[in-house]
C-alpha positions, 0 to 999 in steps of 0.5 A: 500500500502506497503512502498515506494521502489526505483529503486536506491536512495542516501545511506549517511552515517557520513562521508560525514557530516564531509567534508561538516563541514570542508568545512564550517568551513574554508569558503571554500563553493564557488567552488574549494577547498580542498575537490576537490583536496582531491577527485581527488586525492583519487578517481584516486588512488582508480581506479590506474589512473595517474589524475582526474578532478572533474567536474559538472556532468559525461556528463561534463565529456564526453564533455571535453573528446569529445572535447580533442579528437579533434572531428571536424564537421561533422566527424563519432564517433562511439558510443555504441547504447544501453545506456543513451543519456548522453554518446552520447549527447557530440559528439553534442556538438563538431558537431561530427555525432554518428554512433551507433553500436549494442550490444552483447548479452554475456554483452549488451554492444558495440559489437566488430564485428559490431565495426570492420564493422563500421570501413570498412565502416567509414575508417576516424573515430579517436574516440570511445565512449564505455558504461559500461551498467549498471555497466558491463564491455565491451569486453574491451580488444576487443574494445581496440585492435580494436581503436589501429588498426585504431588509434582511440581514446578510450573514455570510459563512466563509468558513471555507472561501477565505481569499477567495474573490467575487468581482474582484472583491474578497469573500467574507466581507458581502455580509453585514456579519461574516465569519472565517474557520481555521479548522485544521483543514482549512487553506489556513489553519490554527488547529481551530478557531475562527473570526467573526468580521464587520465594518460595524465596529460597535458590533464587533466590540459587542461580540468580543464583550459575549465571547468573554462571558459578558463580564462587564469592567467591574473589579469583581465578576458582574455579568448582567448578560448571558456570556460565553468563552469564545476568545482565541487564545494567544498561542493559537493566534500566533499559529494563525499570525505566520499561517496568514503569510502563506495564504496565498501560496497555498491558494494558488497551489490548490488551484494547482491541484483543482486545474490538474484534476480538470485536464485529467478528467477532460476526456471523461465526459461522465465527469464534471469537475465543480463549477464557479462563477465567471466573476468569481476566483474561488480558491478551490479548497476542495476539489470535487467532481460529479458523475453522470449516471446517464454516461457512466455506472460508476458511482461515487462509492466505488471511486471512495472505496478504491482510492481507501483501498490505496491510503487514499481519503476521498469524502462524500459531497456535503450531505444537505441540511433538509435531508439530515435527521435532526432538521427533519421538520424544517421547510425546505424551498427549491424550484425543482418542479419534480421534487429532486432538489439541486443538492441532494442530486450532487449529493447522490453522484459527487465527491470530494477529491484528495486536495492537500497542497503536499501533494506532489505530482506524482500523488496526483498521477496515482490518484488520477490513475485509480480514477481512471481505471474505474472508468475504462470498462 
């Protein structure tokens, strides 16, 4: 058996041994630090938004965002569909109920039609929760003009699109609230963690305020607000701080893999890499590719269990939120005539690819390679 490869893994370099040092070396280990002003500040100047607030992970994130959006019991938030239930989980949280609405086909992302629909039929709902699946951008400008119409609040999830671009502009800064991860296989990492990000300063402030378990400047623990311990911690910031001078190289080495991928499979017409926008530059953090039952019966399962076979990690498409057991009784919104909704198809033919920035050209032949083979009978 060939060696191990991944789906995504941590790529570290020198630098970040350096911030972690100094965080040592001025006992700043215990949370909050310089490092954590240091990140907040380089990583909203990185993405030209006016405030950030490092956090424990991109599902904090989220939360507070949920929470600042002032999601109440019982009311709809509309929620892309096709994503990981991170992005959704928060609008629990607050006791807001999701309705999640399909996907397009153009970059599998929210759908502005179905959005639109959504709207005629929940007139009420003031937020919106849009994923960037798999680092591509959404119909951005849609799903913008769209939330303006209704007076909804735009948050977007960029948990997985961090650098990538939409009409030249960075994602995570379309919503009045954003957030980032830094989970360990993400383009960047910090073992964990995330950021929640505005040009609203005094919103900011109030979420740093919630994440540090709403004590309020008193000599003694006063807390008239329910908190919680949500900061970053200064020795993960620094991880974060020497990660972020590499982001574009690894951006560019996923696109590598995602283009690589895209010419080998160009003679295989059952194959269909995933889409993105003209105006889009996603930054391809995961390559996945679907299969065309009417050209192929290869299935998705059988490309996953060969490549195991081989120490290969491969992974299904995110499975969508309407389908998942514990959303069982949310509403769903798609404009599929016949029933069969945009994600749950992608979900049934695709995958993800192998799309670690170590792979290294032969990695990527042994991968191709085994693809391949599945589809010459």
């Amino acid at each position: 058996m060939g060696k191990r490869i991944f789906l995504a893994s941590p790529t570290m370099h020198d630098q970040e041994q350096a911030f972690i040092k100094e965080a040592f070396d001025t006992n700043w280990v215990a949370p909050l630090g310089a490092n954590v002003d240091g990140f907040e500040r380089e990583m909203a100047a990185y993405l030209g938004v006016g405030h950030a607030a490092a956090l424990s992970a991109g599902t904090a994130a989220l939360h507070l965002a949920v929470k600042l959006a002032g999601v109440k019991p019982g009311e709809p938030v509309f929620c892309s569909d096709l994503t990981f239930s991170a992005t959704v989980n928060p609008v629990s949280y607050e006791g807001g109920r999701q309705v999640f609405i399909d996907s397009e086909r153009e970059s599998w992302n929210m759908d502005p039609r179905a959005l639109e629909q959504a709207f005629r039929k929940y007139p009420q709902c003031k937020c919106v929760v849009v994923a960037n699946l798999y680092g591509t951008p959404a119909k951005l400008d849609e799903i913008c003009a769209i939330c303006d119409e209704h007076g909804a609040i735009l948050i977007e999830d960029a948990a997985e699109s961090l650098s990538a671009t939409y009409h030249g502009r960075q994602t995570g800064t379309f919503g009045r609230y954003n957030a980032i991860s830094f989970n360990g296989n993400k383009i960047i990492t910090t073992s964990g963690g995330g950021m929640l990000l505005s040009d609203d300063e005094a919103a900011i402030q109030k979420a740093r305020f919630w994440a540090t378990q709403s004590r309020e400047p008193f000599a003694w623990y006063e807390h008239k607000e329910l908190g919680y311990n949500y900061r970053m911690s200064n020795i993960i910031a620094g991880i974060g701080r020497g990660q972020l001078l590499h982001l574009d190289e690894h951006r560019a080495r996923k696109k590598k893999i995602y283009e690589t991928y895209q010419a080998a499979f160009s003679d295989l017409s059952a194959i269909s890499m995933n889409p993105y926008l003209a105006e889009s530059e996603p930054n391809f953090w995961l390559s996945c590719m679907t299969v065309d039952p009417a050209q192929s019966a290869v299935k998705p399962a059988q490309i996953m269990a060969a490549l195991a076979a081989e120490n290969i990690e491969s992974r299904p498409i995110w499975k969508p939120m309407h389908l998942q057991p514990v959303f069982a009784d949310r509403d769903f919104v798609t404009l599929q005539p016949d029933g069969h909704a945009v994600g749950a198809e992608l979900f049934a033919r695709g995958l993800c690819l192998p799309s670690d920035i170590k792979n290294t050209d032969a990695d990527m032949e042994r991968i191709i390679g085994i693809i391949k083979n599945l589809f010459k009978a």
